[in-house]
N, C-alpha and C positions, 0 to 999 in steps of 0.2 A: 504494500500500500504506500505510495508516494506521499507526503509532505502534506499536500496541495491537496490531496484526496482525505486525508484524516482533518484536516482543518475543517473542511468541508460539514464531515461527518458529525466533528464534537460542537459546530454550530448550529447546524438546523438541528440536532438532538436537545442541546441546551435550547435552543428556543422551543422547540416542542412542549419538555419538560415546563420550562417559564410560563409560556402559556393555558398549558393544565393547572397549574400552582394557582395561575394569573387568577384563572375563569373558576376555579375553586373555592379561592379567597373572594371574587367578586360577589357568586353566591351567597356568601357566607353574610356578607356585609348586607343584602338584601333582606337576607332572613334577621338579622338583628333589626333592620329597620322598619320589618312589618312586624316582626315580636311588639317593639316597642308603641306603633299606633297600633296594634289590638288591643293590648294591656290599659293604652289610654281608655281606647272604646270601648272594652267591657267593664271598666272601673266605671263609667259613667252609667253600662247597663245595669251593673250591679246595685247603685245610688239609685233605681228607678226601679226594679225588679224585688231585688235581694237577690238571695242565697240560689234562689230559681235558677240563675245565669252560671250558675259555678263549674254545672255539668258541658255546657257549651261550650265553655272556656277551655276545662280539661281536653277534650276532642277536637276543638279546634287546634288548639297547641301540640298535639300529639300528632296530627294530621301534617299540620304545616309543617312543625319541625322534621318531619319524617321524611317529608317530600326534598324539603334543604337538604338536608343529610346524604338522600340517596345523590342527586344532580350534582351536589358538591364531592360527594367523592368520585362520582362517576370522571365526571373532568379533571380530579387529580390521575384516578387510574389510569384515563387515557396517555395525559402528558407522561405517567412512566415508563407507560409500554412504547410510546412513542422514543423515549427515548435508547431504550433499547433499541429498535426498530427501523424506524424512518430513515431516509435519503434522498438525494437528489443528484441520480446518478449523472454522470455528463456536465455538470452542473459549477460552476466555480463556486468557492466559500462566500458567503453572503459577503461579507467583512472588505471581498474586494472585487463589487459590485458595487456603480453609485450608488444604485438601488438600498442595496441590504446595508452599505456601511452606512446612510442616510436612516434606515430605520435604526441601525445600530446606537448612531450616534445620537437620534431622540432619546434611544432608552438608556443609555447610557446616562445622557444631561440629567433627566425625570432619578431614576435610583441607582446610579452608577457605583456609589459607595459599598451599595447591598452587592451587586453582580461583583465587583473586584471581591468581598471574601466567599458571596457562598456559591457563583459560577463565572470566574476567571475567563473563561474560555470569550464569553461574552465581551468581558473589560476589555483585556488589553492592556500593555505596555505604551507610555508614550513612542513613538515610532517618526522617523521618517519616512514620508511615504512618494513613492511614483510611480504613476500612470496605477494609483492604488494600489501599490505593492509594498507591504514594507521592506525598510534596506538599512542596515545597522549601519551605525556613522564610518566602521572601518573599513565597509565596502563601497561608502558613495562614489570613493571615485570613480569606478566602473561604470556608473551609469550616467556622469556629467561629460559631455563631449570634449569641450573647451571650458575648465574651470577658470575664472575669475577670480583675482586677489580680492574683490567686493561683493560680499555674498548678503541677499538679504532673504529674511527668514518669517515663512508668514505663518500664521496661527490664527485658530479660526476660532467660532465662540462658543457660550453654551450649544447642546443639541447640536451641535454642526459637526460637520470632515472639513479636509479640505477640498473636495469639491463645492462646495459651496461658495466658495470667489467665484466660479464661472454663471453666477446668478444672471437666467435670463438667457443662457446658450449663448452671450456675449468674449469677446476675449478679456483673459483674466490681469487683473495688474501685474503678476508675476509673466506672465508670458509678453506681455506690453514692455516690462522692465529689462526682460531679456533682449527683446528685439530693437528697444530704442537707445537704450544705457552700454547692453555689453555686459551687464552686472548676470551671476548666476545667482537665482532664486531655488527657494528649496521650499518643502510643506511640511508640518507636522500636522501629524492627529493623533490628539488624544483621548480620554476618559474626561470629558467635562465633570461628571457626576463627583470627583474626587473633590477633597476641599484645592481653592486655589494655592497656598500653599504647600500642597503635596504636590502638585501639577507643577509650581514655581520650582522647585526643589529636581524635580526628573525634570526638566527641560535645560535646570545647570549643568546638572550631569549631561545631559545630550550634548549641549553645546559642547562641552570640555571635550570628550570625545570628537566630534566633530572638527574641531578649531585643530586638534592635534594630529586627525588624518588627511586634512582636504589634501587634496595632490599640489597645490601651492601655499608659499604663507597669505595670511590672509591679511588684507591691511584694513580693512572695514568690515564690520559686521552689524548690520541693521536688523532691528527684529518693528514688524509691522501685525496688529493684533488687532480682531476684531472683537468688541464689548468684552467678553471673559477674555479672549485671548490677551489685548493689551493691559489687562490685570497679572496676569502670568507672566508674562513679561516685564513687567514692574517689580513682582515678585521675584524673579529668577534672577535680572540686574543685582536687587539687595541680599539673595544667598550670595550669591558667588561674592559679589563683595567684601560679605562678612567673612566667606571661607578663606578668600585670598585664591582665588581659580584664575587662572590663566585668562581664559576667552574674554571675558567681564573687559577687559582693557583694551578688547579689538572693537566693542561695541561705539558707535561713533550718531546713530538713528534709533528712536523710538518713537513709532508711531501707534495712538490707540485710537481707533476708531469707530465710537460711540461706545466705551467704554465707560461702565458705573463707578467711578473712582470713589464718588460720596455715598453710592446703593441705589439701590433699582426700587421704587414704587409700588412696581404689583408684588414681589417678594416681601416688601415692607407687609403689604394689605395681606395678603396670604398668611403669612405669619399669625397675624392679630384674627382674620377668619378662622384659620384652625381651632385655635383657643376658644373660639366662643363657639362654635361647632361643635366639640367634645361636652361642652357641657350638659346637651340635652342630647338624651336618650334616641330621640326618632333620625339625627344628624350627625351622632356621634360617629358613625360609620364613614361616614363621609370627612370627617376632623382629620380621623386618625389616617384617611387616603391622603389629603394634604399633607400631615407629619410624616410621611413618608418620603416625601423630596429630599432629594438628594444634598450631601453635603456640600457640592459647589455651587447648588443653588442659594442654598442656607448662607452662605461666604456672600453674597451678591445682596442681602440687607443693608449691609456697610457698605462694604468696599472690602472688606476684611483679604491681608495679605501675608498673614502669618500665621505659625502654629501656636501662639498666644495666645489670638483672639478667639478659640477655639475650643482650645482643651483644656479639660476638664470644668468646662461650663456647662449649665443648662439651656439647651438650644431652644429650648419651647419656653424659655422663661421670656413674659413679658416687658421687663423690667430695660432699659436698653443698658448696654454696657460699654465702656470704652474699648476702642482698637485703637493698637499701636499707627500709628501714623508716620507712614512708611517714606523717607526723603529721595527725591529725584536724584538719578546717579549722575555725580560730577562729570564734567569735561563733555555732556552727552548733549546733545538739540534733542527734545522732548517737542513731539507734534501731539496738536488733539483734534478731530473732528467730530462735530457735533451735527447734532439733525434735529428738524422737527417735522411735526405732519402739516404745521401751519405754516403762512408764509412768513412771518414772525415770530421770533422764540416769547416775544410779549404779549401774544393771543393771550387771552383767559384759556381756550381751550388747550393752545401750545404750553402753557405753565404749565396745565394740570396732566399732561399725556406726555408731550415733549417729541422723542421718535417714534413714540407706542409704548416703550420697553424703557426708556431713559430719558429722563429731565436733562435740559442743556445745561444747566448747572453743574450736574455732577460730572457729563461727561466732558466739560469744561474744567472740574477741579476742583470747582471754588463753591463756595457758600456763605452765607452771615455765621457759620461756627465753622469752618474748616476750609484749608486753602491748602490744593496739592506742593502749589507751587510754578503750574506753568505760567510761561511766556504768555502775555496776549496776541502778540504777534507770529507766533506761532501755533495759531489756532485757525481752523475752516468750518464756518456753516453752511451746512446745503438746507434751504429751506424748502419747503413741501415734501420731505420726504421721510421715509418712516426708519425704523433700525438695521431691517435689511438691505436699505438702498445703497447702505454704506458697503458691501460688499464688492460692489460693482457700479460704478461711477464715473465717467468720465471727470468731473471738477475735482473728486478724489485723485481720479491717475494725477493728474494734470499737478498737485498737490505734492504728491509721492515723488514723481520724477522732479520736480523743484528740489523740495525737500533732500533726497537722496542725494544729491549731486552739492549739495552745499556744505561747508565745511562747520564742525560742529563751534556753538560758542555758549559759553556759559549760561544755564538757565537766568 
């Protein structure tokens, strides 16, 4: 059995299995939720009846739960047989499929933290990747034609791969950078689901590896990030920094692009819905499906970009808590760009939505309590547009390729 052929196998089995687990648990949650409005409704028949209703109640309970019981183990049995079982012969491994690494990579974003301990197979290693294929940093050379001393490095956001720069079947900034600059560009994909600091931390280590195989020295290295990505990347600048790593001092660009540096809005609201969700009985089912998000979603309330602001807290705790506040890396030109959906970032409705997904503020830096630290002059808004337009952008490229060609000068 080939490589490629077993990859294959322990993906579509793990998903099987996921899926029976999935449609198990969703049962499950169902039947809590109609448990809890009968229990409403016959405490009311009982307040009206008496004692009369008790027998009802007994048979209706024994019925329904019966029914949940059998449908909900039925769909875990199937996912384990499945996992035994199933294939897709002829088939490439989802994972390198835009298709499958695109559904991957939602479910990764959604519970990624769960898939890395209890089905790896799913997760994943941060990777480089091309034409979808992973390729360890000591083999890249093999697959760049003509390497370049100036390498820039993109990283894509929650829920994404990197296919997702070619937003719209358009050509991508890495492939525009190539052909207009000369510069070699590279992709990673990772485990969004992880916290950002775990993510920050394996993309040092990538880089160090990588800095230390290209087939030439490297005299620039840019790293350009979309919303989570340009967080990781912020993140990754400050480990390597503190470790004292090599790469960190070829870094010269960082660009984030519509990245939550202050925190994301629906995360914020989410958060605060969960909690009141759990509280009642008939919803509670639905609380604990929200507290289920994943830990690099959880990170995207702040901006949070360390293992401090993390561990050993209570993540579901109301209460807000301080993060470290993380300093832009010296000797570097730090870019931001921002979006809105309005032609104005001073709409009433532009305030309150921003891209969809980020207020221009945060993805700006700055606020009335906290200020990253960038440049104003090294800031871009595209207005009318939402958080995925920043993917793929013409006034973006147009942005990048300025940016990248200019010599770095102090924030």
């Amino acid at each position: 059995m080939t490589e490629q052929t077993h990859q294959r196998q322990a993906e579509v089995r793990a998903l099987a299995r996921l899926a029976g687990d999935e449609l198990g648990g969703a049962v499950d949650g169902i039947a809590s939720v109609h448990r809890a409005i009968a229990g409403r409704v016959f405490a009311a028949v009982r307040f009206g009846v008496g004692p009369a209703a008790a027998p009802v109640e007994v048979v209706h309970d024994a019925i329904a739960d019966g029914v949940y019981r059998i449908v909900s183990g039925t769909a875990v049995a199937a996912g384990r047989l499945a996992e035994k079982t199933v294939d897709l012969p002829g088939a490439e491994a989802p994972s390198r499929t835009v298709l499958g690494a695109g559904f991957l990579g939602a479910l990764q974003g959604l519970i990624g933290d769960d898939l890395e301990d209890a089905r790896p197979i799913l997760a994943g290693p941060m990777t480089l990747r091309v034409d979808g294929d992973p390729v360890a940093p000591e083999q890249i050379g093999n697959y760049v034609a003509a390497p370049s001393a100036r390498v820039v490095v993109f990283l894509h956001g929650l829920v994404e791969t990197e296919h997702a720069w070619r937003l719209g079947g358009r050509t991508s900034y890495a492939e525009g950078i190539e052909q207009d600059l000369g510069y070699s560009t590279l992709q990673i994909r990772y485990n969004s689901g992880l916290h950002i600091s775990e993510n920050a931390r394996q993309l040092s280590e990538l880089l160090e590896r990588l800095v230390e195989h290209w087939p030439v020295e490297i005299e620039q290295l840019s790293l350009v990030g979309h919303s989570m990505g340009g967080l990781i990347a912020r993140g990754a600048c400050f480990d390597a920094s503190e470790s004292g790593l090599a790469w960190v001092r070829k870094v010269r660009h960082l660009v984030c692009l519509g990245s939550p540096h202050l925190g994301a809005p629906l995360e914020q609201l989410v958060h605060y819905a969960s909690a009141a969700l759990v509280r009642v009985p008939e919803t509670r089912p639905f609380g604990r499906l929200l507290r289920r998000r994943s830990a690099g979603i959880r990170d995207l309330r702040q901006g949070s970009l360390v293992d401090e602001d993390w561990r050993g807290a209570d993540t579901d705790a109301l209460t807000r808590r301080a993060i470290r506040e993380v300093p832009l890396l010296d000797g570097v030109a730090h870019y931001f760009v921002t979006a809105c959906i309005t032609r104005s970032p001073r709409h009433p409705l532009g305030r309150i939505i921003g891209d969809g997904l980020v207020l221009t503020p945060s993805a700006a830096g700055r606020n009335r309590a906290r200020r990253i630290g960038f440049d104003d002059s090294n800031g871009l808004h595209i207005p009318a547009a939402n958080h995925f337009t920043l993917l793929n952008h013409h006034a973006v490229y147009e942005g990048l390729r300025t940016w990248l060609t200019t010599d770095p000068t102090p924030n």
